[in-house]
C-alpha positions as CSV (number, residue, x, y, z in Angstrom):
1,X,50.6,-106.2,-102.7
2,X,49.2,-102.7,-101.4
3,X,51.5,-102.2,-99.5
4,X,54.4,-102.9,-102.0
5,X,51.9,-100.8,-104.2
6,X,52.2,-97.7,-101.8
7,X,56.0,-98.5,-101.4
8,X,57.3,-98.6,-105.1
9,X,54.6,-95.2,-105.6
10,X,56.6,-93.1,-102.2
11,X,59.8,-93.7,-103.9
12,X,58.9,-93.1,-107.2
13,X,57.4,-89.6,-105.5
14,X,60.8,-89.5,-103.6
15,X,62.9,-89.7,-107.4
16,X,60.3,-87.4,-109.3
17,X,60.9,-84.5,-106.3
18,X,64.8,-85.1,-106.5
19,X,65.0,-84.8,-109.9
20,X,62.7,-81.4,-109.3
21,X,65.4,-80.4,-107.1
22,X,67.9,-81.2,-109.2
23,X,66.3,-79.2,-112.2
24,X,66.0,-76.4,-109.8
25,X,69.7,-76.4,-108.6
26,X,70.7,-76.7,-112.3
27,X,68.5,-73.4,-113.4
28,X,70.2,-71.7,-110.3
29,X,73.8,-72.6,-111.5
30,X,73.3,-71.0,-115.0
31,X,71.5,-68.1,-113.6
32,X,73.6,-67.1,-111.4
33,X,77.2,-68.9,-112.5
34,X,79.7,-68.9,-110.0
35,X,82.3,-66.1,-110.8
36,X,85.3,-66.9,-112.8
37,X,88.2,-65.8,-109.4
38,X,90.2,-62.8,-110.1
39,X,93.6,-63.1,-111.5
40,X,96.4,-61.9,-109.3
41,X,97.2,-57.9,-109.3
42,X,99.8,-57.5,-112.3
43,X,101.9,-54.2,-112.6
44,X,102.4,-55.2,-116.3
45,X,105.3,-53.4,-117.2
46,X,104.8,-50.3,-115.2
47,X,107.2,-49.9,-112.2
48,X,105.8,-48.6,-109.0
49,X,108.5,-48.6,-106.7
50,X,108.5,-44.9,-106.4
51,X,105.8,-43.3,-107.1
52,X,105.4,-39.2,-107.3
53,X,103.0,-37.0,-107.8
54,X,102.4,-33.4,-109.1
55,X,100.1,-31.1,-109.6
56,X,97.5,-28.0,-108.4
57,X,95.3,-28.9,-105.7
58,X,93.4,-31.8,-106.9
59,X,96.6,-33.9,-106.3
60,X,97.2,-32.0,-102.9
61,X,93.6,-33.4,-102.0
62,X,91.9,-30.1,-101.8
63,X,88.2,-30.1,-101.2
64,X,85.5,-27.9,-99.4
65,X,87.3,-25.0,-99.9
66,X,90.1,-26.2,-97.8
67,X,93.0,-28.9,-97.1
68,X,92.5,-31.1,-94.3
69,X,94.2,-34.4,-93.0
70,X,91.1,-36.4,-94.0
71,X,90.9,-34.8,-97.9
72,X,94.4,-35.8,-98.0
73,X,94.3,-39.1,-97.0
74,X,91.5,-39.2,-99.7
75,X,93.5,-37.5,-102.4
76,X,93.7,-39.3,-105.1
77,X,97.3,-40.2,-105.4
78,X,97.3,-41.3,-102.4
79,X,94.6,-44.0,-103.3
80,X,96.6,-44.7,-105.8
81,X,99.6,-45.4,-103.8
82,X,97.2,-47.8,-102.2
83,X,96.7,-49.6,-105.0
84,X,100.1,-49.9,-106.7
85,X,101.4,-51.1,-102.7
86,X,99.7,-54.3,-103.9
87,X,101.9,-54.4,-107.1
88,X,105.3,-53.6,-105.6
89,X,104.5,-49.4,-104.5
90,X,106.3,-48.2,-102.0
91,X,106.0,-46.0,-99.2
92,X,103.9,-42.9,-99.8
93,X,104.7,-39.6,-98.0
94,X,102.4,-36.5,-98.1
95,X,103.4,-32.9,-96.2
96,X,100.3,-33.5,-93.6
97,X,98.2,-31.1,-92.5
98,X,97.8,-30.2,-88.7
99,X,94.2,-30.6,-88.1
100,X,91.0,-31.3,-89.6
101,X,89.9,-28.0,-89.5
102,X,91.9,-26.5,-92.4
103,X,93.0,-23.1,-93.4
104,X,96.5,-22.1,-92.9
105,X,98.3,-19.4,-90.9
106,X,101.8,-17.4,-91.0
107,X,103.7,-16.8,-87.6
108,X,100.3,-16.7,-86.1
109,X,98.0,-14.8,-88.5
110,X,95.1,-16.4,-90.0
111,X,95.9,-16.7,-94.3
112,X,93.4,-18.5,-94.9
113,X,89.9,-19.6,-93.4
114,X,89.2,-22.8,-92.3
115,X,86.5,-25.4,-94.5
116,X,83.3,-24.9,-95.8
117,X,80.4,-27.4,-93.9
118,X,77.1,-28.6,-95.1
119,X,74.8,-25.8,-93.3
120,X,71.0,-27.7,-94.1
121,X,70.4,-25.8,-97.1
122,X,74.1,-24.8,-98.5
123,X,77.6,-24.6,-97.7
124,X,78.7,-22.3,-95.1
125,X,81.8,-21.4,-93.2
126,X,82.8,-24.3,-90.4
127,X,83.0,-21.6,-87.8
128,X,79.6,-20.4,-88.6
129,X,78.7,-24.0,-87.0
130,X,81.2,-25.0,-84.2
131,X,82.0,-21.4,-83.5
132,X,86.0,-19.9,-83.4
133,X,88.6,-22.4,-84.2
134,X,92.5,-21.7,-84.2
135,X,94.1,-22.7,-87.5
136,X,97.1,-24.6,-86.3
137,X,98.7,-25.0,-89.7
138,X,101.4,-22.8,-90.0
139,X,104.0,-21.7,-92.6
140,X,106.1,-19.8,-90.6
141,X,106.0,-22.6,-86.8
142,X,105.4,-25.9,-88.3
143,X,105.9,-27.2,-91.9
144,X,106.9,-30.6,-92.0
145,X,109.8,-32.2,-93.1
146,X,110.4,-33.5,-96.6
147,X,110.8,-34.7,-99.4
148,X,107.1,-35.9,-100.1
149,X,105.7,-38.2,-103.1
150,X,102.8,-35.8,-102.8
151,X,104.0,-32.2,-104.4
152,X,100.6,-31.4,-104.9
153,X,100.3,-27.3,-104.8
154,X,96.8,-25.6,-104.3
155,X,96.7,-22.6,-106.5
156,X,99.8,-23.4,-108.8
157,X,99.7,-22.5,-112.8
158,X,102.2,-24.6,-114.9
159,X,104.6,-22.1,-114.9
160,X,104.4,-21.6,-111.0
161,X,106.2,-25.5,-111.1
162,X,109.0,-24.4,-112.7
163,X,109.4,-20.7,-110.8
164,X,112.5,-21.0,-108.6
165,X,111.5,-19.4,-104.9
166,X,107.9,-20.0,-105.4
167,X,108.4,-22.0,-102.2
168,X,110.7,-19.4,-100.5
169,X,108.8,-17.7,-97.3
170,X,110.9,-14.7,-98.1
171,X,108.8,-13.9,-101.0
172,X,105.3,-14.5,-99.4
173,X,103.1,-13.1,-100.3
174,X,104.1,-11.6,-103.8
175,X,105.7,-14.4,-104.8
176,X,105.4,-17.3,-103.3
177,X,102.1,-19.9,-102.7
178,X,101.9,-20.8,-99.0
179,X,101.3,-24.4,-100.0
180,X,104.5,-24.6,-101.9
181,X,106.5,-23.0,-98.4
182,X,105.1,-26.1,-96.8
183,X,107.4,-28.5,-99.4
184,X,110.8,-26.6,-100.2
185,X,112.1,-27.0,-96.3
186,X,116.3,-26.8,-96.7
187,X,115.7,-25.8,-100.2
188,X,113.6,-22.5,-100.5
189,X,114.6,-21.7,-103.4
190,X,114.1,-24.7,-105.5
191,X,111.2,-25.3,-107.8
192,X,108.4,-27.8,-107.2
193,X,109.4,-29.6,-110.6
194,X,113.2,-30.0,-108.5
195,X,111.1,-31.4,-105.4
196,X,109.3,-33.7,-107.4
197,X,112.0,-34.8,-110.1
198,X,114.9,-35.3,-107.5
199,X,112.9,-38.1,-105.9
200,X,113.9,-40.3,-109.0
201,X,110.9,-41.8,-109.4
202,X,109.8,-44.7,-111.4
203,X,106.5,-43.5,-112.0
204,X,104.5,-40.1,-111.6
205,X,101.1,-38.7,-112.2
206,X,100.8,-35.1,-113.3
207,X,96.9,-33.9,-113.5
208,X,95.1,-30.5,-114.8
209,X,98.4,-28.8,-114.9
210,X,96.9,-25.8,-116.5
211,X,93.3,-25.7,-115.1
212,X,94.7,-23.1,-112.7
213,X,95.5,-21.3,-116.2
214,X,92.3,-20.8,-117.0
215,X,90.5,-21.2,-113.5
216,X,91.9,-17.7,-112.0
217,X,90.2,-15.9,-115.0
218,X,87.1,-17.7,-115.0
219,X,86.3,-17.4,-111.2
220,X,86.8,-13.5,-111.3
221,X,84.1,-13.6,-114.0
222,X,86.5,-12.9,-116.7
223,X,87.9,-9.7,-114.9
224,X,91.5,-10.0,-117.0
225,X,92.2,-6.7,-114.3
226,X,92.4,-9.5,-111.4
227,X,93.1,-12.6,-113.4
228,X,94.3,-13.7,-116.7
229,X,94.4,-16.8,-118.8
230,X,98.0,-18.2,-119.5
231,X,99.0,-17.3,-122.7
232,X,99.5,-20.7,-125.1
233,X,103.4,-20.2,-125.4
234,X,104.3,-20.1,-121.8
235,X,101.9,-23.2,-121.3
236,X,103.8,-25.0,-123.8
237,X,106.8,-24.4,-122.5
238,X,106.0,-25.0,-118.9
239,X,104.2,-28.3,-119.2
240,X,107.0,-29.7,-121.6
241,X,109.7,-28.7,-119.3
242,X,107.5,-30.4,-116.5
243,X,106.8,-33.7,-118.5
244,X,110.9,-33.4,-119.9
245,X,112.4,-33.6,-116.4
246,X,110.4,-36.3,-114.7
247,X,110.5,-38.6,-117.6
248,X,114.6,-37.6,-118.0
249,X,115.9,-40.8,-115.5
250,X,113.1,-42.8,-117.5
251,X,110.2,-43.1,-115.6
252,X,106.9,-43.9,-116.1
253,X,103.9,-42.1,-115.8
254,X,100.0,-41.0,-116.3
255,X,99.0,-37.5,-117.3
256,X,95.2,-35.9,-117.4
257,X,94.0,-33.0,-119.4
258,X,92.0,-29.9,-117.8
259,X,88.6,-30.0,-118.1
260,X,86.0,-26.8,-119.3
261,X,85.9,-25.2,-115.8
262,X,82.8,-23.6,-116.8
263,X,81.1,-26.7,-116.6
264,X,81.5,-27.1,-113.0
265,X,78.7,-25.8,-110.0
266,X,80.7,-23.0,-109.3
267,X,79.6,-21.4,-112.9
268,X,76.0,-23.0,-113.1
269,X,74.7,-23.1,-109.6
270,X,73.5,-19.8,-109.3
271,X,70.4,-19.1,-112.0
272,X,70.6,-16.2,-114.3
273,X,66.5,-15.6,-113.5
274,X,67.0,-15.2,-109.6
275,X,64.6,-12.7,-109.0
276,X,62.1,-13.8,-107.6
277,X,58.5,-11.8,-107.6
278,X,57.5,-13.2,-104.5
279,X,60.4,-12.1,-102.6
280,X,58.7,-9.4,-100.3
281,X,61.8,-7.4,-100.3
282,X,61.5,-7.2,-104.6
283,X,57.8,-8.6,-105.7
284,X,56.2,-5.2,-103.9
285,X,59.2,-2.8,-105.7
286,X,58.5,-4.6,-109.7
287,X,56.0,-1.9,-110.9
288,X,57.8,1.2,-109.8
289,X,61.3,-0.2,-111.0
290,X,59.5,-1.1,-114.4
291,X,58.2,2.2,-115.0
292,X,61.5,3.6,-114.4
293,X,63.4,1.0,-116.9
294,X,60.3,1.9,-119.1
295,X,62.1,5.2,-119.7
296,X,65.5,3.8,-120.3
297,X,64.1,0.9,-122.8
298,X,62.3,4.1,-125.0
299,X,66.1,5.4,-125.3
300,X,67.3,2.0,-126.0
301,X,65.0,1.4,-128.8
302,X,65.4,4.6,-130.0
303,X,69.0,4.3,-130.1
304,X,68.6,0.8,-131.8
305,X,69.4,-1.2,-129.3
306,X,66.0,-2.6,-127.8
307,X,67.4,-6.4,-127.0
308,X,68.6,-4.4,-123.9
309,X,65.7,-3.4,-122.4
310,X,64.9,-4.4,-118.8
311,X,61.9,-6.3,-117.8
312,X,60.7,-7.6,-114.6
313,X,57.8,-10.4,-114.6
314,X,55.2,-9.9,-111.5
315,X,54.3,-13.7,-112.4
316,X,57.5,-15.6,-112.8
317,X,61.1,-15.5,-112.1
318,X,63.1,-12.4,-114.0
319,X,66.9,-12.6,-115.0
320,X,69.8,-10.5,-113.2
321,X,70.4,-7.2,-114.5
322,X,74.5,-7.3,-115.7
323,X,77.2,-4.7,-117.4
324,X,78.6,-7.1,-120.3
325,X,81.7,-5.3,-121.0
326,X,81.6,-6.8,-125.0
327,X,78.6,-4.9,-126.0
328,X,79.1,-1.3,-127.6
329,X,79.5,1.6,-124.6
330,X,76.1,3.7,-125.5
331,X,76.8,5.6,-122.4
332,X,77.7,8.5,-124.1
333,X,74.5,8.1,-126.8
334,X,72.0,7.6,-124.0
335,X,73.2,10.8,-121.8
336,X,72.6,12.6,-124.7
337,X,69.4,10.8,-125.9
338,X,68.2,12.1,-122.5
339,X,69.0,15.2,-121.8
340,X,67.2,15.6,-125.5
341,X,63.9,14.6,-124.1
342,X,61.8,17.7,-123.3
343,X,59.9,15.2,-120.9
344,X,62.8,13.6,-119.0
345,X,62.7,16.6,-116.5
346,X,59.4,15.5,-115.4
347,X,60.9,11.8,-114.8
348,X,63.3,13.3,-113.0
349,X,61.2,15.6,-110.5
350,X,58.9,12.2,-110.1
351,X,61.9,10.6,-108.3
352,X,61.2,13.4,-105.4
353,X,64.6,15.5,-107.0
354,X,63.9,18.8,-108.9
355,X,64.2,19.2,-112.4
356,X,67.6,21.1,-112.2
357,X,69.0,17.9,-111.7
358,X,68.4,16.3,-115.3
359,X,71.7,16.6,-116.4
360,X,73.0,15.0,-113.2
361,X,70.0,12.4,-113.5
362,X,71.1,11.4,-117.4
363,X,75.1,11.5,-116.9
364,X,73.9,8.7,-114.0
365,X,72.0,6.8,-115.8
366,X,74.1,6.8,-118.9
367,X,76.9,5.7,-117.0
368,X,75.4,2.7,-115.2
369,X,73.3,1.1,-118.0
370,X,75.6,2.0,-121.5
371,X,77.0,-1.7,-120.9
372,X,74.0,-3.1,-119.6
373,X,71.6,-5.4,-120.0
374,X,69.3,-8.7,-118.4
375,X,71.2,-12.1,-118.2
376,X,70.2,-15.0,-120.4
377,X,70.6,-18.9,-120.7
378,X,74.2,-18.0,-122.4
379,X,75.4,-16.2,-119.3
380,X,76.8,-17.8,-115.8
381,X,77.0,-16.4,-112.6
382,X,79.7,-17.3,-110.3
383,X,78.8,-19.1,-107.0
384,X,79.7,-16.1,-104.9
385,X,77.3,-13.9,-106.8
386,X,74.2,-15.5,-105.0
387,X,75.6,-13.8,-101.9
388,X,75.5,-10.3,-103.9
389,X,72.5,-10.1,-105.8
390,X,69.9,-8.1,-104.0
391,X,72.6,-6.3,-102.0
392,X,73.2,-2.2,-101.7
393,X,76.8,-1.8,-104.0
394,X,78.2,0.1,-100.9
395,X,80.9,2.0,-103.3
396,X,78.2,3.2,-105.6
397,X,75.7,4.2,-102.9
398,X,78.4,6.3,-101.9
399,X,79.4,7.6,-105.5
400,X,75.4,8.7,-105.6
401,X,75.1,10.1,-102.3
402,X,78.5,12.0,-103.0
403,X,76.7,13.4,-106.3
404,X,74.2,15.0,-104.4
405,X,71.6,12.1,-104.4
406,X,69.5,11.2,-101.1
407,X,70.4,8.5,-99.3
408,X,67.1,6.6,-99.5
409,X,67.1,7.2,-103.4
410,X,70.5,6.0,-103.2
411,X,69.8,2.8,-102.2
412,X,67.2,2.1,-104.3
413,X,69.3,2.4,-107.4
414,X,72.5,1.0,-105.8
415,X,70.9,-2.9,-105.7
416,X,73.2,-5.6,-107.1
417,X,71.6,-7.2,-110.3
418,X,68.4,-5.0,-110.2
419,X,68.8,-1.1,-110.2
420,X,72.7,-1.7,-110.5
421,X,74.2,-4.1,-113.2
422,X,76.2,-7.2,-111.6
423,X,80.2,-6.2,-112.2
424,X,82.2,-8.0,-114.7
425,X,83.8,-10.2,-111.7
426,X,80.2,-11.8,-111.0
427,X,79.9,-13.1,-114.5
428,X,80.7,-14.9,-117.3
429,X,79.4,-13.8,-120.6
430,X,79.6,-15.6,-123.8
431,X,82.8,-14.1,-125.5
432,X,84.4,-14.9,-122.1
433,X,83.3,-18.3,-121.8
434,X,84.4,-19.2,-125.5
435,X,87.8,-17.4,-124.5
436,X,88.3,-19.6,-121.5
437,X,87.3,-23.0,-123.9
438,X,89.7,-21.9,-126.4
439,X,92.3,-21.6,-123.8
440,X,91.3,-25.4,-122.6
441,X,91.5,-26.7,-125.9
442,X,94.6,-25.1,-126.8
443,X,96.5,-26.8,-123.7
444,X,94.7,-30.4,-124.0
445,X,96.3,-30.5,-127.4
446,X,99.3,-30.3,-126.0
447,X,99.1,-32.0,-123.3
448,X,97.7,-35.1,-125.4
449,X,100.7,-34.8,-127.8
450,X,103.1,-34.7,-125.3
451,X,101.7,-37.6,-123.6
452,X,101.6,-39.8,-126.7
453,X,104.8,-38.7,-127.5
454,X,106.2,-39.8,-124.1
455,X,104.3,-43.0,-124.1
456,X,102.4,-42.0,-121.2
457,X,99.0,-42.7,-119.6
458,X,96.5,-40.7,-120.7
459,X,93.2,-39.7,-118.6
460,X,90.7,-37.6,-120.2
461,X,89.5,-35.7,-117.5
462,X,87.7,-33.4,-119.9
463,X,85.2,-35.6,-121.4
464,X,84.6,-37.2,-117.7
465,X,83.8,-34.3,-116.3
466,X,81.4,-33.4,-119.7
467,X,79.9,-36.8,-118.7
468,X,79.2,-35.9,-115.4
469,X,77.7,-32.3,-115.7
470,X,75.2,-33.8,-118.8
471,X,74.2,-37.5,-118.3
472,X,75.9,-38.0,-115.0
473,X,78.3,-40.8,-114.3
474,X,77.9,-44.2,-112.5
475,X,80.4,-45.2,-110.0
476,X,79.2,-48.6,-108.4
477,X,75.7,-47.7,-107.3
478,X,76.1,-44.4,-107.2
479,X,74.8,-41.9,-109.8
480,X,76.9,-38.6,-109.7
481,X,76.7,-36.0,-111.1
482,X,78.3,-32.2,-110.5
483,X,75.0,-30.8,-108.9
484,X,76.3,-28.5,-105.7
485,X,76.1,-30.3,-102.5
486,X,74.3,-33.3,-103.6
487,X,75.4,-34.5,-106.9
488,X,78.1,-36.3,-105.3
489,X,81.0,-35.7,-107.6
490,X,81.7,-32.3,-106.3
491,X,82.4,-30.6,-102.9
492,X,81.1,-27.4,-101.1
493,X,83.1,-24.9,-103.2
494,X,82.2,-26.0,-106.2
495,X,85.0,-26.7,-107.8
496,X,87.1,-29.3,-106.1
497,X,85.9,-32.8,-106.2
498,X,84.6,-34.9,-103.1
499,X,86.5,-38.2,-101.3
500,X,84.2,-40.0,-103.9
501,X,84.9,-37.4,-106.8
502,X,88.8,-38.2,-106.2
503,X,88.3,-41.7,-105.6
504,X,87.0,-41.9,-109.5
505,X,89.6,-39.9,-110.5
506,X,92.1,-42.5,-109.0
507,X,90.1,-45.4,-111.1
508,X,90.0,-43.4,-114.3
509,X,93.9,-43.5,-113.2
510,X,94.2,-47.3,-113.0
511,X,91.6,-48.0,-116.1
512,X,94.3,-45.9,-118.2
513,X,97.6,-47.1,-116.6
514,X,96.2,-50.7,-117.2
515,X,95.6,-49.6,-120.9
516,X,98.9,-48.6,-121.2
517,X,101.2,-50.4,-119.2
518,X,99.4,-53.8,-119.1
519,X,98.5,-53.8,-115.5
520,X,95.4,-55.4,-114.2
521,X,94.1,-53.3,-111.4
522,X,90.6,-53.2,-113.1
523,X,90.0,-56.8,-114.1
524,X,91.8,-57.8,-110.2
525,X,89.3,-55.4,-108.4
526,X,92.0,-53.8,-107.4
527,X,90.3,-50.4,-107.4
528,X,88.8,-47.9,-105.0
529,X,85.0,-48.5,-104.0
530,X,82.7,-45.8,-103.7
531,X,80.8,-47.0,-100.9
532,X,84.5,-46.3,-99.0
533,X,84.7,-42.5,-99.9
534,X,82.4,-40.1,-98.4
535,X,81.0,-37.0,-100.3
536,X,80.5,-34.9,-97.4
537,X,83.1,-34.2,-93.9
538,X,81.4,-33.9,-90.5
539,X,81.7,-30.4,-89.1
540,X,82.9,-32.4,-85.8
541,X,85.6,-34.4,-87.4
542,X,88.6,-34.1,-85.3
């Protein structure tokens, strides 16, 4: 009897733990369901047998300052074409690159410079780390042989796609983008739009057709002498003819606005207060340049005009000195304001020069500050001003030293952002900046109607990017956000985006073609995965 005891007590021990287990398995099972599998890849309605795209250089791939094999076979059509090959795509041709090393050369003659690499603390030129390298793409030897479903041109405005020779060597370089001479082969003369439309294809993307527009301007820091913004009329025009000709045999198609350039690291890396007091090259110099701006602020307040005076902090970071070209030209005021001042000979003689040379002294100073002023939060300085500021203005330091001026005092008042205001081209003041977003949303209006009209796809690049530069944007497990260098989203020169940046991009593609068209690439997986897209090219890669 114990022993049946003992018996019926193991097995009931036995049906009280498999139960447990059972219980267990069960609370596994509804916390962690198995996954419903993925439907097949559907193309919906769309038809990707053909696929073309066309655009500036995010559709050529362009990144690091440069175009490269590896950025190309990372541009985002071409993950694209990836993904519509498993809905019925086709074969994808793109005008390759001869080496990883990028730049571009004519007959010879370097055109442009290779990449920008990660240097430890910034980008820097890839020759600065491996040393010389011969640029062995070149517009004159070896452009390859089309036609292409990438017609992706670096550089191009919209009307540039509808410019007949803009491809033609015989008009380089006046006239013709070296990128585009790389396409036209047996046809110089034809316009990209021809290369692209007389393809037939059954779909096409066309993205930030017009961000060159507005980009030229806003990277010369609103200089309209070097650059100007596309006026709304010849944007129009361009960008419907564009939209006109490759929807004309019917095909299909996804189209992306242009986002507030001003937004990206090439405009808000750089800090307006870069002046740093315990730089020993300006720190030491703060209480002798003070008491010389102390003289120009009493004409400034005199003159009514005291929210231009000039400050330097011996405790914290101080703002750039600037000429902003849309405040009132005092110059005129203030030479006259000086040469008024009984004491301003005695400024003059404690700068080591003699009194005599007041007048000199105020038409000088008149000059260089009647437009000037220190930077503030509204401003933005342009990546390359960080290798300016703090600089000798070699064309002014001659100007003074022509007028009669020592060459050591010279120097001291010919530093970039400090004794002598940043140039127009290194900065982006307000009214420029509200100019340049007019312009941007004067084109995405169009470029949204004409999509809608057309029953296109429709990827709102704008607000992405918005999303990016504020909050930041998740793609898988990665955070990114348009931080230089490290935010992940966009490369070395600050304005082009990284293998990862263009990998979004071709999901923010695929989530709108599936919106439109009915595919399924998003609820199939059949997208790109950040994990597979790097956000930074070895300076070795061969």
């Amino acid at each position: 009897m114990k022993q049946f005891k003992y018996i019926m007590l193991a097995v009931l021990t036995l049906g009280l733990v498999a139960c447990e287990n059972e219980l267990v398995e069960d609370l596994r099972e509804r916390s962690n369901p198995t996954p419903d599998p993925l439907p097949d890849p559907s193309a919906g309605t769309a038809d990707f047998s053909n696929y073309v795209s066309i655009g500036p250089s995010f559709t050529a791939g362009f990144t690091d300052n440069g175009l490269f094999i590896a950025a190309q076979e990372n541009s985002f059509p071409n993950i694209l074409a990836q993904q519509f090959a498993n809905v019925g795509g086709g074969e994808f041709t793109q005008p390759w690159m001869s080496d990883n090393f990028g730049g571009l050369a004519a007959g010879g003659t370097r055109i442009t410079n290779p990449r920008l690499v990660f240097g430890g603390a910034g980008p820097v030129p890839l020759e600065s780390v491996i040393g010389p390298v011969t640029v062995g793409t070149d517009i004159v030897l070896n452009n390859p042989t089309g036609p292409f479903n990438n017609v992706g041109v670096p550089g191009a405005k919209s009307f540039h796609f509808i410019a007949p020779g803009y491809g033609n060597i015989a008009n380089f370089p006046a006239a013709a983008n070296p990128y585009a001479v790389r396409l036209t082969g047996g046809t110089p003369d034809a316009t990209v739009l021809e290369l692209a439309a007389s393809q037939n294809p059954t779909f096409f993307t066309a993205d930030l057709i017009g961000g060159n527009d507005v980009l030229g301007y806003a990277t010369q820091g609103g200089d309209a002498s070097i650059d100007q913004i596309t006026d709304q009329a010849t944007f129009d025009f361009a960008f419907n003819t564009i939209i006109t000709t490759m929807t004309a045999n019917g095909a299909q198609g996804a189209v992306t606005n242009i986002p507030y350039v001003t937004s990206l690291p090439y405009f808000t890396a750089v800090p307006v207060d870069a002046l740093d007091p315990s730089n020993p090259a300006f720190g030491p110099l703060i209480p002798t340049l003070n008491g010389i701006f102390g003289q120009i602020n009493l004409v400034f307040e005199a003159l009514g005009q005291g929210d231009r005076a000039i400050v330097f902090s011996e405790t914290s970071a101080s703002p750039v000195v600037i000429r902003d070209e849309s405040l009132t030209d005092i110059s005129a005021q203030m030479i006259a304001a000086f040469n008024a001042s009984p004491t301003f000979p005695f400024f003059v003689e404690s700068l080591g020069l003699p009194a005599a040379a007041a007048p000199l002294v105020a038409n000088l100073l008149g000059a260089t500050y009647g437009q000037a002023r220190q930077a503030n939060d509204n401003d933005l300085l342009t990546l390359p001003s960080s290798t300016v500021i703090g600089t000798v203005n070699s064309d002014f330091f001659n100007f003074l030293t022509g007028n009669g001026i020592p060459a050591d005092l010279a120097g001291q008042f010919a530093v970039e952002g400090i004794t002598y205001p940043l140039d127009d081209r290194w900065v982006l003041v307000p009214a420029e900046t509200d100019e340049i977003a007019m312009a941007v949303d004067g084109f995405n209006a169009t470029i949204a109607n004409v999509a809608a009209a057309n029953g296109l796809a429709f990827v709102d690049v704008n607000a992405i990017l918005t999303e990016a530069s504020t909050t930041g944007i998740m793609f898988d497990d990665y955070l990114m956000n348009t931080d230089l260098v490290f935010g992940g989203l966009v490369s070395l020169d600050g304005i082009h985006l990284t293998a990862r940046g263009y990998a979004l991009m071709a999901n923010s593609f695929l989530e709108a073609i599936d919106a439109t068209y009915g595919s399924n690439f998003m609820a199939s997986d059949n997208v790109a995965k950040a994990g597979d897209f790097p956000t930074n090219y070895s300076p070795l890669l061969q």
